[in-house]
C-alpha positions as CSV (number, residue, x, y, z in Angstrom):
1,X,201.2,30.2,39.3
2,X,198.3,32.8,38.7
3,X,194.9,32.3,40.0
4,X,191.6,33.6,39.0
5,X,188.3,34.2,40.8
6,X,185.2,34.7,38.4
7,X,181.9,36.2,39.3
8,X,178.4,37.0,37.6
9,X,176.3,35.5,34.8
10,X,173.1,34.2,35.6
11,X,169.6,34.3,33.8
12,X,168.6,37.1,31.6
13,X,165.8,37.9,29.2
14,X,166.7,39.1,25.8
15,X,167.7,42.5,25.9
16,X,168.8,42.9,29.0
17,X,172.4,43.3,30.6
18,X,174.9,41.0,32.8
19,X,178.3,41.7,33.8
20,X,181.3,39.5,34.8
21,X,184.2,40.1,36.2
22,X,187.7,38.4,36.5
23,X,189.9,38.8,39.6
24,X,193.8,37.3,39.4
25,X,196.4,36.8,42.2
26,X,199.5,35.1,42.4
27,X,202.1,35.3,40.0
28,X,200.8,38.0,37.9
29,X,203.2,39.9,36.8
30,X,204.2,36.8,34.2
31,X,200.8,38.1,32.4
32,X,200.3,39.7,29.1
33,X,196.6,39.0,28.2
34,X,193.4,38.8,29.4
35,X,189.7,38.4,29.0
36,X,187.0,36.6,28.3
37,X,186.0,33.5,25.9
38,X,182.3,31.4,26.0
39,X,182.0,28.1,24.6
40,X,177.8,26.9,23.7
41,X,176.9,23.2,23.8
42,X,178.3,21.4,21.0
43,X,180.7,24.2,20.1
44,X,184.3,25.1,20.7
45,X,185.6,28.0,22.9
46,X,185.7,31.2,21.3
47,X,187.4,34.4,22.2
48,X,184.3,37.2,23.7
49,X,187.2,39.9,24.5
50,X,190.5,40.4,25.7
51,X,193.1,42.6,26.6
52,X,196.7,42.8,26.7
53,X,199.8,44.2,28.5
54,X,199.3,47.4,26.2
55,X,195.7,47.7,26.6
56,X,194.9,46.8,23.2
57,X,191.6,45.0,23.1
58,X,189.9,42.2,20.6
59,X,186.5,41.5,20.3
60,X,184.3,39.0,18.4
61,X,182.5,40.9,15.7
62,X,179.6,39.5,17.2
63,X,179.7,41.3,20.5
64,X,180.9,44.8,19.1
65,X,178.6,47.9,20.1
66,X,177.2,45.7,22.7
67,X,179.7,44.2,25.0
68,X,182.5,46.2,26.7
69,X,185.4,44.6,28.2
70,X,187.0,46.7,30.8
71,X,190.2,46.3,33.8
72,X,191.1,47.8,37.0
73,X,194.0,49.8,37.3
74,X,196.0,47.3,39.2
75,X,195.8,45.6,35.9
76,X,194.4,42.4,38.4
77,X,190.9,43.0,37.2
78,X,188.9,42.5,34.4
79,X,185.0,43.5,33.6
80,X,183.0,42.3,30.7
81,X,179.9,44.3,30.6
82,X,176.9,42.2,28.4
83,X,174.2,44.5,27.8
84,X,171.7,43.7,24.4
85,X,172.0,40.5,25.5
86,X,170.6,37.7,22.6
87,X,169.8,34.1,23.1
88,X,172.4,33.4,20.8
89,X,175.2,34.6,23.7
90,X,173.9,31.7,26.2
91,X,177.2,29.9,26.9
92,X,179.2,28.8,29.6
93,X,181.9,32.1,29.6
94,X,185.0,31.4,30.8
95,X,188.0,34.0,32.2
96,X,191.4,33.3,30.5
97,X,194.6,34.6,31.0
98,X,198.2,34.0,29.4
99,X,201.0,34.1,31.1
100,X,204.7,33.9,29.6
101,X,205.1,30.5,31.2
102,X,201.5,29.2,30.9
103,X,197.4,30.1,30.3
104,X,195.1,29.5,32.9
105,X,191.6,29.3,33.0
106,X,188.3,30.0,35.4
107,X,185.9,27.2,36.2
108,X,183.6,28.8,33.9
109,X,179.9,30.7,34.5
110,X,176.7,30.3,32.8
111,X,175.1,33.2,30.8
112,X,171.6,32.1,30.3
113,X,169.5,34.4,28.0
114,X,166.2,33.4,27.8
115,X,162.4,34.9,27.9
């Protein structure tokens, strides 16, 4: 069993910057990917940024240049700095992380980007 801790988000006006960040415990050496998805009202959940065992990161074309998704060197921690922040990134962003045996999810925080 893995569990994750999620922290951050809030209210922000256009332009402006948020970070989150991702703790995990438990079982976690059975992971090989981490990072970050965000699902808007009345859409599915899409992948923000993650990371794997190798350090090899994905990002949504939609969040390159502006978001940077980052991790501790325990490998336990993960950091998704939001800066150039657009109304269009208000979602509810969720931590993921696979393990070999399973994927596991945070309860989810809201990113709010509004004037």
């Amino acid at each position: 069993q893995v569990q994750l801790v999620e922290s951050g988000g809030g209210l922000v006006q256009p332009g402006g910057s948020l970070g989150l960040s991702c703790t995990v415990s438990g079982d976690t050496f059975t992971i090989y990917n981490m990072g970050w998805y965000r699902q808007a009202p009345g859409k599915e959940r899409d992948v923000v940024a993650t990371i794997d065992i190798s350090g090899n990161l994905v990002e949504d074309d939609s969040v390159k240049g502006r978001f940077t998704l980052s991790r501790d060197n325990t490998r336990r921690t993960v950091y998704l700095q939001m800066n150039s922040l657009k109304p269009e990134d208000t979602a509810v962003y969720y931590c993921g992380v696979l393990s070999y045996s399973s994927s596991y999810w945070g309860q989810g925080t809201q990113v709010t980007v509004s004037s």
